[in-house]
SELUM-552168 format. One record per residue (C-alpha): x, y, z; chain. Coordinates in nm, 2 decimals. Layout:
[atom [X Y Z] A] ...
END
This chain:
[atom [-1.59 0.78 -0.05] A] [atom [-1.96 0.69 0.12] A] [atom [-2.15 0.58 -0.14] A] [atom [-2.45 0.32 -0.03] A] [atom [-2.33 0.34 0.35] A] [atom [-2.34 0.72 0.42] A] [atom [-2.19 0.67 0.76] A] [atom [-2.07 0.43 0.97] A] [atom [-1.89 0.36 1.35] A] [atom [-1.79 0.06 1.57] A] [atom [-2.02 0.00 1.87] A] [atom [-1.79 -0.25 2.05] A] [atom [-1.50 -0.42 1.93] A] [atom [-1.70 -0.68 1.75] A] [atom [-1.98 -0.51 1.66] A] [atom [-2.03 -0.25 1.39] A] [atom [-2.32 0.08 1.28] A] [atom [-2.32 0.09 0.89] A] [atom [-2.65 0.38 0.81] A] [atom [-2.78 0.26 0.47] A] [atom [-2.81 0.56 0.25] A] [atom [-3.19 0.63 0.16] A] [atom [-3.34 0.70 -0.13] A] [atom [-3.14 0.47 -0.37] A] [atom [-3.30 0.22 -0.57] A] [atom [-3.19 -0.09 -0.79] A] [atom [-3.15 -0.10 -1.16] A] [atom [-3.50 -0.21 -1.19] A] [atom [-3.62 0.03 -0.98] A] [atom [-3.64 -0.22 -0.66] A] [atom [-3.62 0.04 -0.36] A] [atom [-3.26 -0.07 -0.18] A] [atom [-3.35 -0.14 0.17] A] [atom [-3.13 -0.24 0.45] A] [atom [-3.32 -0.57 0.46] A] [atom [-3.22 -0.60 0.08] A] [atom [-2.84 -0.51 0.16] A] [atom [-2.84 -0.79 0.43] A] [atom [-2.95 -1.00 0.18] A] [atom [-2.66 -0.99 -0.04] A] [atom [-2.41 -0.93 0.18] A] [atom [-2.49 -1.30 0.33] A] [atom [-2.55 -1.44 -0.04] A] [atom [-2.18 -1.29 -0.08] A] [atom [-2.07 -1.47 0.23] A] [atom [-2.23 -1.79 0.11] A] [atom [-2.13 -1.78 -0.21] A] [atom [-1.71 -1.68 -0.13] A] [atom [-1.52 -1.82 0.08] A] [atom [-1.24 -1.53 0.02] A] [atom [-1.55 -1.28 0.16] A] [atom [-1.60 -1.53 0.43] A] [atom [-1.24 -1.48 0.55] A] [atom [-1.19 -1.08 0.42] A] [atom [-1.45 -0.95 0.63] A] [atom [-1.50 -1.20 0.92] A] [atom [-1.81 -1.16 0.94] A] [atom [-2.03 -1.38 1.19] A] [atom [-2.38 -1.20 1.21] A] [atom [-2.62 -0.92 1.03] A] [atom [-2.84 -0.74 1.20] A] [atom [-3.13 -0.48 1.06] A] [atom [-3.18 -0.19 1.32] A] [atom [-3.42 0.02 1.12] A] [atom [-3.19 0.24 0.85] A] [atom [-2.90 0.07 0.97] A] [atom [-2.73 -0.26 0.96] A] [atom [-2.54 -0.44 1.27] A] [atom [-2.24 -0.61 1.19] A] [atom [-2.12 -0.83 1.43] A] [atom [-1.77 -1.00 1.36] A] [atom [-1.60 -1.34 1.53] A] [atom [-1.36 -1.11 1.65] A] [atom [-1.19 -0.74 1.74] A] [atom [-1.15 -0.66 1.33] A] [atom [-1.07 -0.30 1.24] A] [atom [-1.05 -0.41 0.84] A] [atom [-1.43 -0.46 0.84] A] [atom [-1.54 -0.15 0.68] A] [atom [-1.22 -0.19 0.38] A] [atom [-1.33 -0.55 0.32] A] [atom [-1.67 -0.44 0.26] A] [atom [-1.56 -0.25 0.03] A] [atom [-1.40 -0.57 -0.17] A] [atom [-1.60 -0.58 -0.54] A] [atom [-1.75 -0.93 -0.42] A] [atom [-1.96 -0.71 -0.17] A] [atom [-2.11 -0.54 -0.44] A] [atom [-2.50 -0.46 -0.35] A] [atom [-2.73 -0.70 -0.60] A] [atom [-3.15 -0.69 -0.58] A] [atom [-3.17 -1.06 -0.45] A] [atom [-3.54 -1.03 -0.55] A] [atom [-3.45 -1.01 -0.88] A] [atom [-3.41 -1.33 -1.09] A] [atom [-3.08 -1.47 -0.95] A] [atom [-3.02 -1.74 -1.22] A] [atom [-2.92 -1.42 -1.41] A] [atom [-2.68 -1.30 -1.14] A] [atom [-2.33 -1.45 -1.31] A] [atom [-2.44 -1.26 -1.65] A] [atom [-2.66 -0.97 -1.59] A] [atom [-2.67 -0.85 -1.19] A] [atom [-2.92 -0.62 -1.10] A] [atom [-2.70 -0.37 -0.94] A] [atom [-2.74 0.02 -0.82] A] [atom [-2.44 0.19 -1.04] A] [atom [-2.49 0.43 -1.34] A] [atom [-2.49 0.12 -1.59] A] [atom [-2.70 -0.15 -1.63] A] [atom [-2.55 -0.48 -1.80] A] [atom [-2.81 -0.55 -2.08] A] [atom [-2.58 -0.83 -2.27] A] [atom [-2.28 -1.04 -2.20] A] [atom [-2.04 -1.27 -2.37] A] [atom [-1.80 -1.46 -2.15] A] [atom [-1.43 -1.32 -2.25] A] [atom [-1.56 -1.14 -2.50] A] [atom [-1.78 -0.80 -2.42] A] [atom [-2.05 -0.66 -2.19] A] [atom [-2.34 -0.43 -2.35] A] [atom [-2.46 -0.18 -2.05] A] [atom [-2.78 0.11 -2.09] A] [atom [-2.81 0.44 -1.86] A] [atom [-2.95 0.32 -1.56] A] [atom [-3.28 0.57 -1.54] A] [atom [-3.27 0.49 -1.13] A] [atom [-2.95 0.61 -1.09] A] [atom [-2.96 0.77 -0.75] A] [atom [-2.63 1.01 -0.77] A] [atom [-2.69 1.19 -1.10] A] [atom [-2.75 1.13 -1.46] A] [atom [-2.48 0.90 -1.60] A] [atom [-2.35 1.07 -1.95] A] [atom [-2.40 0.77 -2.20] A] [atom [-2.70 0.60 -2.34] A] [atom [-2.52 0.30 -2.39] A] [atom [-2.17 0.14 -2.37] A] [atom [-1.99 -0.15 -2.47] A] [atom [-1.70 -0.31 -2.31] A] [atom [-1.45 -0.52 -2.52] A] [atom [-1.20 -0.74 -2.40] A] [atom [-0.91 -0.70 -2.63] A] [atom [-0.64 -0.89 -2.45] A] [atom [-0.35 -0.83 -2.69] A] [atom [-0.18 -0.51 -2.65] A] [atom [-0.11 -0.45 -3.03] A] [atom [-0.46 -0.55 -3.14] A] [atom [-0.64 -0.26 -2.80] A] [atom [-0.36 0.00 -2.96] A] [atom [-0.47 -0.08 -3.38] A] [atom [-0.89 -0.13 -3.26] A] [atom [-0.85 0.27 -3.10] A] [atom [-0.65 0.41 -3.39] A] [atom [-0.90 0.24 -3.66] A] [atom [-1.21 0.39 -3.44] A] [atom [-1.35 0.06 -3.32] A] [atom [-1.33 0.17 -2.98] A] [atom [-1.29 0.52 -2.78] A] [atom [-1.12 0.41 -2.48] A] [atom [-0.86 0.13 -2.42] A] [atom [-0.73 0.05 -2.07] A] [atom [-0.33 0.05 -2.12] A] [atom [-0.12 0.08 -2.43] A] [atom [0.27 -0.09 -2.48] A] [atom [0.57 0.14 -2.46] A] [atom [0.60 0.03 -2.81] A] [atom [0.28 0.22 -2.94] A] [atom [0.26 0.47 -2.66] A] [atom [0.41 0.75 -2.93] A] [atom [0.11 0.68 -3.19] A] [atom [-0.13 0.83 -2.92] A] [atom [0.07 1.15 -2.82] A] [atom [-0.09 1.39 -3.03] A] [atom [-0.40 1.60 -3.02] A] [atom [-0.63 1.32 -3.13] A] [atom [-0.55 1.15 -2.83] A] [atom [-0.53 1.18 -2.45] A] [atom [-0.32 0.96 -2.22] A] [atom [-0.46 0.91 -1.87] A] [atom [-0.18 0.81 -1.59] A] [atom [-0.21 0.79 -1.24] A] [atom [0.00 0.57 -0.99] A] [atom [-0.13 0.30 -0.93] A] [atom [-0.12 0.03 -0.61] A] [atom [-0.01 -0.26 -0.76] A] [atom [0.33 -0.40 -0.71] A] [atom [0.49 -0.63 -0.92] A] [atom [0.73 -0.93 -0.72] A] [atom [0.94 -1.24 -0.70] A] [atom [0.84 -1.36 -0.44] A] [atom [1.10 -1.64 -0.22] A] [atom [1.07 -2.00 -0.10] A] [atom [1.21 -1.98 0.22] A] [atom [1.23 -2.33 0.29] A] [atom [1.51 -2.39 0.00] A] [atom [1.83 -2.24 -0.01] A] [atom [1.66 -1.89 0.02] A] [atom [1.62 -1.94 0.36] A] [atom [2.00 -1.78 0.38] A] [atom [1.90 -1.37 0.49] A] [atom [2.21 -1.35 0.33] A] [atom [2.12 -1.50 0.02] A] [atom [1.82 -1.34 -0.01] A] [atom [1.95 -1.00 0.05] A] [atom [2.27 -1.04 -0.20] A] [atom [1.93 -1.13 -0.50] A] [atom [1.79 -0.77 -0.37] A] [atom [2.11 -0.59 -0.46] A] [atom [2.19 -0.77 -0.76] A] [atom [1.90 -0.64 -0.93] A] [atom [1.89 -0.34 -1.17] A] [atom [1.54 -0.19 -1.01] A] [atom [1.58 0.09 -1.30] A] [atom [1.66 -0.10 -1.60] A] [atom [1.35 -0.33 -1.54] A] [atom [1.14 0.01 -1.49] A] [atom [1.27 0.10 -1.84] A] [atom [1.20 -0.21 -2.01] A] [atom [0.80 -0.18 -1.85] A] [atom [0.77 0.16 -1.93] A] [atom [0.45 0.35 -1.94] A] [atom [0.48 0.52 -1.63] A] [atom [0.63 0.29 -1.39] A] [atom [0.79 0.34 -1.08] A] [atom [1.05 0.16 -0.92] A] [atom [0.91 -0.03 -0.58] A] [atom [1.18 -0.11 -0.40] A] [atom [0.91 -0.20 -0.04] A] [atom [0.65 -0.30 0.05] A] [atom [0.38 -0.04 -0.12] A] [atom [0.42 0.18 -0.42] A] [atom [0.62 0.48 -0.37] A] [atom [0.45 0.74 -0.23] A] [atom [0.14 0.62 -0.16] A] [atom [0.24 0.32 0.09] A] [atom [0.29 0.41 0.50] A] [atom [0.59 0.57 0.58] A] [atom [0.89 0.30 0.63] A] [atom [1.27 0.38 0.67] A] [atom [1.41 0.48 0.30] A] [atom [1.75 0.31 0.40] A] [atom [1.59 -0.04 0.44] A] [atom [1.40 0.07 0.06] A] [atom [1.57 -0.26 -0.18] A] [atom [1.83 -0.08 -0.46] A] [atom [2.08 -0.19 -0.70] A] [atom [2.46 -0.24 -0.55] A] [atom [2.67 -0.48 -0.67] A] [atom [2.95 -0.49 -0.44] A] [atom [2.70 -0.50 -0.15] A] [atom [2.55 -0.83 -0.34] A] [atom [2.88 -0.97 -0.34] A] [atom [2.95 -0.91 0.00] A] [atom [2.64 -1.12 0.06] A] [atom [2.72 -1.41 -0.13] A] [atom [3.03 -1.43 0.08] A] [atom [2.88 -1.40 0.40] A] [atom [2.69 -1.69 0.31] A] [atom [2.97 -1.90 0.21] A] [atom [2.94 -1.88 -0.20] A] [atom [3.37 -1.71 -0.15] A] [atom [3.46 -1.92 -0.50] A] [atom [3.30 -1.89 -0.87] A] [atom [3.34 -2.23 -1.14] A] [atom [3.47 -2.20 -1.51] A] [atom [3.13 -2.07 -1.64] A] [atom [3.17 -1.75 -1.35] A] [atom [2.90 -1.91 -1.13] A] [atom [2.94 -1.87 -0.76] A] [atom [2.99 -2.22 -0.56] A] [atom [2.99 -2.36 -0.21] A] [atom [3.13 -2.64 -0.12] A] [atom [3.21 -2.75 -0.51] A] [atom [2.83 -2.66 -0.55] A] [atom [2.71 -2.44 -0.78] A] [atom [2.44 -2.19 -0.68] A] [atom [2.11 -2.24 -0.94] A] [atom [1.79 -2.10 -0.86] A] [atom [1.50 -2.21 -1.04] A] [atom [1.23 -1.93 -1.12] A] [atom [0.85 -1.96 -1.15] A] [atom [0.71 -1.74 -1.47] A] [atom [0.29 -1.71 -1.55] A] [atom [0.29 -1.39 -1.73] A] [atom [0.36 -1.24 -2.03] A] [atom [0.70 -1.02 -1.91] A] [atom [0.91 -1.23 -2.12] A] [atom [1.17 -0.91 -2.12] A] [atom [1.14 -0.88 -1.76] A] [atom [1.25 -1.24 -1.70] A] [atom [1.52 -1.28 -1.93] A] [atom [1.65 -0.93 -1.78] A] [atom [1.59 -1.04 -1.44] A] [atom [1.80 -1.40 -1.47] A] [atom [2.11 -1.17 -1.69] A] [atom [2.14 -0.91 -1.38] A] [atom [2.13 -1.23 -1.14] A] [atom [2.42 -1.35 -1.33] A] [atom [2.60 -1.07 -1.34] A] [atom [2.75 -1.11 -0.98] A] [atom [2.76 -1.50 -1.03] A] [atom [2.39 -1.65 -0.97] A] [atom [2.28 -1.87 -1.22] A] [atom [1.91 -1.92 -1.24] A] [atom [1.64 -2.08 -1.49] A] [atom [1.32 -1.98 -1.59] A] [atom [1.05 -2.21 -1.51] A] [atom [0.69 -2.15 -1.72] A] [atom [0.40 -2.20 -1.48] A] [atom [0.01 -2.21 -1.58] A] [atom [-0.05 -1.97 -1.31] A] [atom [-0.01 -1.82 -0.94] A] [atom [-0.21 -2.07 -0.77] A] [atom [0.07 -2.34 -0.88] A] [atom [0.25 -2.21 -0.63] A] [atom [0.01 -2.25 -0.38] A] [atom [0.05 -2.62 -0.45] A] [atom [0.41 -2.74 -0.61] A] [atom [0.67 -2.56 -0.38] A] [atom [0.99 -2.70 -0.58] A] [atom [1.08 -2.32 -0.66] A] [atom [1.33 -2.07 -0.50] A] [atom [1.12 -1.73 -0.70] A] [atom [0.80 -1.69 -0.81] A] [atom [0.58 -1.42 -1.00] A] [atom [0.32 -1.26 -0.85] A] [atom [0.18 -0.89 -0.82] A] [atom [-0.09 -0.77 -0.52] A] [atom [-0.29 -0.45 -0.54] A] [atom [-0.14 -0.34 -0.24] A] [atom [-0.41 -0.06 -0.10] A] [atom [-0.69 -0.24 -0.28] A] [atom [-0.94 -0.10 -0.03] A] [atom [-0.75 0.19 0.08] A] [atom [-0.63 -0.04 0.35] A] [atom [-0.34 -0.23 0.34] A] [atom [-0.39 -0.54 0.56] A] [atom [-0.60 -0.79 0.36] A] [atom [-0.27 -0.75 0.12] A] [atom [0.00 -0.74 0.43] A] [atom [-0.22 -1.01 0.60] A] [atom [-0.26 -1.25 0.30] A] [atom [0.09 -1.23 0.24] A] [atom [0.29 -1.19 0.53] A] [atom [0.11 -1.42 0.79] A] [atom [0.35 -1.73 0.88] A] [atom [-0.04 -1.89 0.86] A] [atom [-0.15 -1.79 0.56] A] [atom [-0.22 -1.99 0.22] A] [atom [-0.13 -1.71 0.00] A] [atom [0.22 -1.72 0.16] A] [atom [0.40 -1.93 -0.08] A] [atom [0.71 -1.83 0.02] A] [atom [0.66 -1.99 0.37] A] [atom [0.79 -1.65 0.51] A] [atom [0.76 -1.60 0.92] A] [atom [0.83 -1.34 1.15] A] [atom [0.66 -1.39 1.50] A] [atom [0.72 -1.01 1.54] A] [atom [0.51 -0.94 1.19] A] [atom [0.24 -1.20 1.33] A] [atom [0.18 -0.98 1.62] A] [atom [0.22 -0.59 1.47] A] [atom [-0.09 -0.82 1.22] A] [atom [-0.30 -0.90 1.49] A] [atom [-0.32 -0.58 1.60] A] [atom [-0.35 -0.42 1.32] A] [atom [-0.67 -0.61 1.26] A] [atom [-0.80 -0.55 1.58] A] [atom [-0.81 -0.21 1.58] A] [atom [-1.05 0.03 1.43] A] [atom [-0.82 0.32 1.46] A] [atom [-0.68 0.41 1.08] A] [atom [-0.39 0.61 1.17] A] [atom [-0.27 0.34 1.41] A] [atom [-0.37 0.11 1.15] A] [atom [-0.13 0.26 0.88] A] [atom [0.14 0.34 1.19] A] [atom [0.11 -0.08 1.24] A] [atom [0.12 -0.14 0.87] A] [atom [0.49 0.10 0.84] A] [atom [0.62 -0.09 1.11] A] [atom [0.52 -0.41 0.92] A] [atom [0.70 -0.26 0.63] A] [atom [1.04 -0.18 0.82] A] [atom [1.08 -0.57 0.90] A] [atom [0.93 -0.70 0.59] A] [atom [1.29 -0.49 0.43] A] [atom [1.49 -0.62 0.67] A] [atom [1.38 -0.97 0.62] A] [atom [1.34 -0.96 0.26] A] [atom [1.13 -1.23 0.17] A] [atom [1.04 -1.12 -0.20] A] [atom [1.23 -0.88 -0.45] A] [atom [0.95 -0.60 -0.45] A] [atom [1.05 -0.47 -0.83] A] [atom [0.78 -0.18 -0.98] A] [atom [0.44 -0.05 -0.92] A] [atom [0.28 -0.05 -1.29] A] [atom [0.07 0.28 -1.39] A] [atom [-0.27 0.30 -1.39] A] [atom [-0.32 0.43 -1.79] A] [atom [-0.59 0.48 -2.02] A] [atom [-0.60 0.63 -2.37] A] [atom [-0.88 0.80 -2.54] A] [atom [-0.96 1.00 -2.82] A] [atom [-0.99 1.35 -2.76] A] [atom [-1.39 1.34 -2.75] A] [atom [-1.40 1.17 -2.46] A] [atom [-1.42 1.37 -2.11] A] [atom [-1.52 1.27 -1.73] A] [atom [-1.25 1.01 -1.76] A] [atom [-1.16 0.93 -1.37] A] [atom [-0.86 0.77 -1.29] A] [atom [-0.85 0.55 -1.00] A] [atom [-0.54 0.42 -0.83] A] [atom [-0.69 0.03 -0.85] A] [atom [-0.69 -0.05 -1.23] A] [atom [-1.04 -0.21 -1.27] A] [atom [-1.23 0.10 -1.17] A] [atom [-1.26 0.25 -1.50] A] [atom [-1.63 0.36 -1.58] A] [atom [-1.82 0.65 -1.37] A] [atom [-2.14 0.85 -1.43] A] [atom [-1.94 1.15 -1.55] A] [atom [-1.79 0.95 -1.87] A] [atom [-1.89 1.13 -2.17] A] [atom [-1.82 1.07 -2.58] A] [atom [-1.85 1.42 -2.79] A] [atom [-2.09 1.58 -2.54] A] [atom [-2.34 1.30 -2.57] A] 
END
């Protein structure tokens, strides 16, 4: 939706028209001026090297109410990178040794306090240039533990919590209460090393049918939908639904014997060569059900493999003595899918941990970033899709929900497919 850019068009291949919408002004009632929005889009740039790459971005230009963009090459993903949160607009006349903790920003709420991990206090925004936002003030909490979000709504602490557990899902389904749910664009993976004994297509595609894609939806709960590609369902390009990953066992099997694992040892492991097949398996997060159900299905049709705790993703990045890792991409992030596709696909990249390359997906990327075209954008990004299936370089396993609960006073709630877009103007508690 155009919000501070009203319009925009490519002039050339390189070179980008963004209008700059009039009439808005800052939280602190700063008039927002293209030459203002130039200034923090290039503090942005300076400041993030992931902007610096996202957008490409090489020169900005003022031309009256309108900004020239000019990148270091043909890039038809400008205009979805800009609309990464790390663009967002800030007053850089405005006291910038406050940026990190209170931004002076355009939206309907202005931060007014802030403790690091633990809340953010925001007022009504009087400047507001799209309406009157519906609350005087708000506070944010950060309430990381499922149990403690679920217990702080019931006892009337807070009015609003971002997700509940399956668990307590049935304490909030009753006219007190209103669950919000809307699919959401993040895909939860494993994603492969393909520079161990995953590099095997076969291998890699008996892991894909071993899984049980609808038990581990079950054990999630809350709304989530079996992946299975690329994208969430439904929301993704179009792809061939015969390539889409699903559960058969015999087909798994198959697999394993076309890549030489014919014979199993006493404890009903597969073997090769008098070698038995381990994988070792990178875990970060919290899905401790998920894992353990993951490594019994994998042994199920004679695949032995060990869960390995890691501090994070980015230890992937750096210690590549694993065969699956955990990860999970917001897939459409910008309503565009090739940052994500991109990022994660490109033989190049440092985000591909998995060391995955397809010369054919190189090519079907360039293009796709070339052009400025969206339908042939998302045509490019389905075609990505079909060979990403074929190859299978990760085990693409559920796209999570977008949910939030609230107490039946609250209205305006919007739900957005990305999960961290969660407060508008038209958010309202008991008509106040």
């Amino acid at each position: 939706t155009p919000q501070l850019a009203d319009k925009w068009e490519a002039v050339n291949p390189t070179t980008w028209r963004f209008h700059i919408r009039e009439n808005v002004k800052f939280q602190d009632g700063e008039a927002m001026t293209p030459e203002l929005v130039k200034a923090s889009l290039e503090r942005t740039l300076k400041e993030s090297p992931r902007s610096q790459k996202s957008s490409k971005i090489k020169e900005i230009k003022v031309d009256g109410q309108n900004l020239l963009i000019e990148t270091t090459e043909p890039y038809g993903a400008l205009v979805a990178a800009l609309t990464e949160p790390a663009f967002v607009i800030i007053n850089t006349k405005a006291d910038l040794s406050k940026a990190d903790s209170a931004p002076v920003l355009t939206g309907p709420y202005q931060i007014v306090g802030f403790k690091k991990n633990e809340e953010i206090q925001l007022k009504k925004n009087e400047h507001y240039w799209d309406g009157t936002p519906g609350l005087d003030t708000l506070t944010v909490k950060n309430i990381e533990d499922d149990n403690k979000r679920a217990m702080a709504l019931q006892a009337g602490d807070v009015d609003y919590i971002q997700r509940c557990n399956s668990a307590s899902r049935s304490l909030f389904e009753n006219d007190k209460y209103k669950i919000h749910e809307i699919t959401g664009v993040r895909v939860y993976m494993f994603r492969m090393n393909l520079e161990r004994v995953l590099a095997d297509a076969h291998l890699r595609r008996a892991l894909s049918y071993a899984v049980n894609y609808d038990d581990l939806v079950k054990i999630e709960g809350n709304g989530t939908a079996v992946a299975g590609a690329v994208f969430p369902p439904h929301l993704g390009p179009s792809y061939q639904e015969s390539l889409r990953q699903h559960t058969d066992l015999a087909k798994a099997a198959e697999e394993l014997a076309a890549a030489g694992y014919t014979a199993k040892n006493a404890d009903g492991y597969v073997t090769k060569d008098g070698k038995e097949l381990e994988l070792t398996i990178n875990a970060w997060g919290s899905k401790s059900e998920i894992y353990e159900a993951l490594q019994n299905q994998l042994k199920q049709v004679g695949i032995k493999a060990t869960i390995r705790r890691i501090q994070n993703s980015e230890e992937a990045k750096t210690k590549r003595d694993f065969d699956l890792t955990e990860s999970n991409w917001i897939t459409l992030g910008t309503n565009d899918p090739f940052w994500y596709l991109d990022q994660t696909l490109r033989s190049t990249s440092e985000e591909n941990v998995g060391h995955y390359s397809n010369p054919e997906v190189d090519s079907l990327l360039k293009r796709m970033g070339d052009s400025a075209d969206a339908k042939e954008r998302l045509a490019l990004a389905g075609q990505i899709e079909n060979l990403v299936l074929q190859d299978t370089p990760s085990l693409f396993l559920f796209s999570v929900a977008n949910q939030v609960v609230a107490t039946s006073k609250v209205s305006g709630v919007y739900m957005h497919p990305i999960d961290y877009y969660l407060i508008t103007k038209d958010l309202t508690i008991g008509g106040k």
